[in-house]
N, C-alpha and C positions, 0 to 999 in steps of 0.2 A: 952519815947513816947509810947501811948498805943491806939491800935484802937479796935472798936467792930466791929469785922468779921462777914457780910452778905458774907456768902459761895451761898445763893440759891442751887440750886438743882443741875444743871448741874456740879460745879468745885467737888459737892461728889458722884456725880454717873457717870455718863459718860465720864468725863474730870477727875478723880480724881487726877490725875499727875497735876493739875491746884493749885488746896488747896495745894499739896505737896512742889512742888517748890517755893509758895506764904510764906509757913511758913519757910523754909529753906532760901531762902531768906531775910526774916524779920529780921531771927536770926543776919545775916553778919550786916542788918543795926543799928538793936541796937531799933528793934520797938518790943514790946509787944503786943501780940495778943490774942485774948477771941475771940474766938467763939460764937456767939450765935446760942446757940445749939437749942432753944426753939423756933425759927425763921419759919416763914411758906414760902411757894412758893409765888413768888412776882405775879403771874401771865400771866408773860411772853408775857406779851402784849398782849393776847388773853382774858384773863378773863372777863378785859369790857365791851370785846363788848355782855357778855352775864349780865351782873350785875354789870354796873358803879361803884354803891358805895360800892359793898362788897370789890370790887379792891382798892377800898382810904380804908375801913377800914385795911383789910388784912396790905397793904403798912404798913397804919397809927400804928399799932399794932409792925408791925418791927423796925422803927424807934423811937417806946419807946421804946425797948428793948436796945437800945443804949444810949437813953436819960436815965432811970433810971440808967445805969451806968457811967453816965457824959463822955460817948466819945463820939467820932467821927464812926459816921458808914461809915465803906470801905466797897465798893464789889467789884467782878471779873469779873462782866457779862457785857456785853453793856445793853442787856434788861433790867437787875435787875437795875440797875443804871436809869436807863430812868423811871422806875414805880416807884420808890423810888425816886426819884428827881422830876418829878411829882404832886405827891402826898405831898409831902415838901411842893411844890410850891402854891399848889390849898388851902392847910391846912393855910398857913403862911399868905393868901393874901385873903382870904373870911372868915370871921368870921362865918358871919352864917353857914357855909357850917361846917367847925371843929367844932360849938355846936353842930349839928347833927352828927358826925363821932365822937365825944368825949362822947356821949351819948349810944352809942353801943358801944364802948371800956370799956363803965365803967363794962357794964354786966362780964368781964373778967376781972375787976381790974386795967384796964388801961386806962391814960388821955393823951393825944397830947400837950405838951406843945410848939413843934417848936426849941426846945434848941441844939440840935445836929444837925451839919452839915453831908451831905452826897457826899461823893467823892469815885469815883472810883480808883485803888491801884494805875491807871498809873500817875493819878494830886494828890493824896495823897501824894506818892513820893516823887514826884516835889516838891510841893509846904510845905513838912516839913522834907524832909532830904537835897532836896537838889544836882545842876547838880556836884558841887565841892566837896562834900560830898561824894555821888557815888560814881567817880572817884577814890578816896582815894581808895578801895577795888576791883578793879579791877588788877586781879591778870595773867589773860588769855588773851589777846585783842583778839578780834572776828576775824579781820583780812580778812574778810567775805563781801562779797554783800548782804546788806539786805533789803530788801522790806519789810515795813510797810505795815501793812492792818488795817485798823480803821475799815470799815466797818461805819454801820448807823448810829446806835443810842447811841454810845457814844460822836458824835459831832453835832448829829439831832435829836430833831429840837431845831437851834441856840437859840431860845428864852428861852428854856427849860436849857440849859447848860449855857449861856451865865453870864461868873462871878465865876461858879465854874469852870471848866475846864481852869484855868487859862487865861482865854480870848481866846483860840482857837478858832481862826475862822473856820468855819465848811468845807468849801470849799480850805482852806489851812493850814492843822492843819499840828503841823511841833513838838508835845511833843514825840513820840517816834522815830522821827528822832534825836532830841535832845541826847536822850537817848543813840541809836547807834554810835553815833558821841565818848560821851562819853565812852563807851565800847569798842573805839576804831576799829567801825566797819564803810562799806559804805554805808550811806541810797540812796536806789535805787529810784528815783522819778518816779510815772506811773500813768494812769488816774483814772486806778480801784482801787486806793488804798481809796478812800473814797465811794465805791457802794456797793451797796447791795452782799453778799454772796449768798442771797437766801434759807436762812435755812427757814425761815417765812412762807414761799409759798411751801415748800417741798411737804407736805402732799394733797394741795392742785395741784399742778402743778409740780410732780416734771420733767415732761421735762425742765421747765422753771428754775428749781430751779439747776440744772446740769449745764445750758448755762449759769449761772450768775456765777456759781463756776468755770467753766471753764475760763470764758471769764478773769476775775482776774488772776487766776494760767497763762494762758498765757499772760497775757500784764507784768505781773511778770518777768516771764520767757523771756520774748522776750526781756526787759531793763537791762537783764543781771544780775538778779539777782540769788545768789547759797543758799538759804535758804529763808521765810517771817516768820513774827512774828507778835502776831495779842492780842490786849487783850481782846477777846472774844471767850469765852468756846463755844458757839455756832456761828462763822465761824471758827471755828478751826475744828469741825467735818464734816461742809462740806468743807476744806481745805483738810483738812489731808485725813477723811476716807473715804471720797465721792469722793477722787481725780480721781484713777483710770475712776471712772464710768464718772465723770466730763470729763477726759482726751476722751473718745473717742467722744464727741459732738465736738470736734476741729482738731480728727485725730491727737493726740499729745500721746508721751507715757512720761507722767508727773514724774518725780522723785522728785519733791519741798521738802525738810521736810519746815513743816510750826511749829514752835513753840509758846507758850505761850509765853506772856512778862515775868514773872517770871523767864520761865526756860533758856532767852535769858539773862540776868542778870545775873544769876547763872553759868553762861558757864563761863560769862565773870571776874565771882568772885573764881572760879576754884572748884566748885563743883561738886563732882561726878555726872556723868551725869543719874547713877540707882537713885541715890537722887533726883535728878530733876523729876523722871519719862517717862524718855525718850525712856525709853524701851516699855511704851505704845503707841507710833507712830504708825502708820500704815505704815507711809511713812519715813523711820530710816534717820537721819543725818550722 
């Protein structure tokens, strides 16, 4: 099994303990991974709204980088997954619209054919190793309360995901509860585990973007969770590193460590936890 790795920007610069424990873990399942190093920024759900189609072509560009290698493209982000699956969707379903996006690729050597699917690592998984497979390599059980955080836009909007994310329904997605289950840990049910973090609006509002990190971190915390785990590089920065600051909009002094899905996996498969990248926490397990 081999996928072409969309890292995006976030899991090699700011999250880098993200790509770390993603390929550390790949290793234990027996998945081969390629990088595409030659890959540009998905755009991050912002570029649109300044140049619609440089955003499909950009995407459209990334997604041959996987098609001229006959894989599957994974990625680690909610956002990159959302622009990227998108962009799939707008391409695969308008013709005319891909003869114009395939007519600017070609100035770079590159044509859109729609041949590679795009999934994110947590329904990649899933849906080609496998919940009984897993299991098999679970060496540590979590033994832990864990609160899932999905965050947005890996289950929103329904239409967009609907088929790949294994049918998840967006208002009751239950794949990395799955997960915990199997790692032999206890998924925490809470209402914020499908809202906004607030990283989106940061720059823009960050009072507002602190109360929505907050407001998560404690419905977490108040359901008795001792850890959350999140598959997105960007709620994990305002989870982890924004906590403190997040913590005093609730008058809470937060200690959550919030981990990546990788590195939650990796606990559970007994990897050193410097391997995992754990030591870049803000907020230590």
């Amino acid at each position: 099994m081999k996928y072409a790795l969309y890292t995006g920007c976030t899991a090699k610069e700011s999250t880098p303990e993200l790509l770390k424990s993603t390929l550390e873990v790949a290793k234990v399942l027996g998945i081969e991974i390629e990088i595409l190093e030659e890959a540009s920024c998905c755009g991050a759900s912002h570029l649109q709204d300044f140049d619609e189609f440089l955003a499909y072509v950009l995407n459209a560009r990334n997604i041959c980088l996987a098609e001229k290698r006959g894989l599957k493209l994974v990625t680690l982000c909610n956002t990159c997954q959302l622009m990227l699956e998108n962009t799939k969707r707008k391409l695969d379903s308008d013709e005319e619209f891909r003869e114009k996006v395939n007519e600017k690729l070609k100035e770079v050597g590159y044509e859109y054919k729609g041949t590679s699917k795009v999934q994110h690592f947590l329904y990649a998984i899933l849906e080609d190793v496998g919940l009984e497979e897993i299991s098999k390599h679970v060496k540590k059980p979590l033994n832990s309360k864990v609160a899932p955080f999905y965050g947005c836009h890996i289950i929103r909007p329904s239409k967009t995901h609907d088929g790949d994310n294994l049918n998840e329904n967006p208002y009751k997605p239950d794949a990395i509860e799955s997960l915990i289950k199997v790692l032999l840990g206890v998924p925490v049910d809470y209402e914020s585990k499908i809202k906004c973090c607030g990283f989106h609006v940061d720059l823009q509002n960050t009072e507002l973007s602190e109360n929505l990190t907050a407001n998560a971190l404690l419905d977490a915390n108040e359901n008795g969770a001792e850890m959350m785990v999140t598959p997105c590089p960007l709620c994990h920065l305002n989870l982890d590193v924004k906590q403190k600051a997040a913590a005093k909009k609730v008058n809470k002094n937060f200690k959550m460590p919030v981990l990546h899905l990788p590195q939650l996996l990796g606990l559970a498969f007994g990897i050193d936890k410097e391997k995992l990248g754990l030591n870049h926490h803000i907020i230590p397990l």
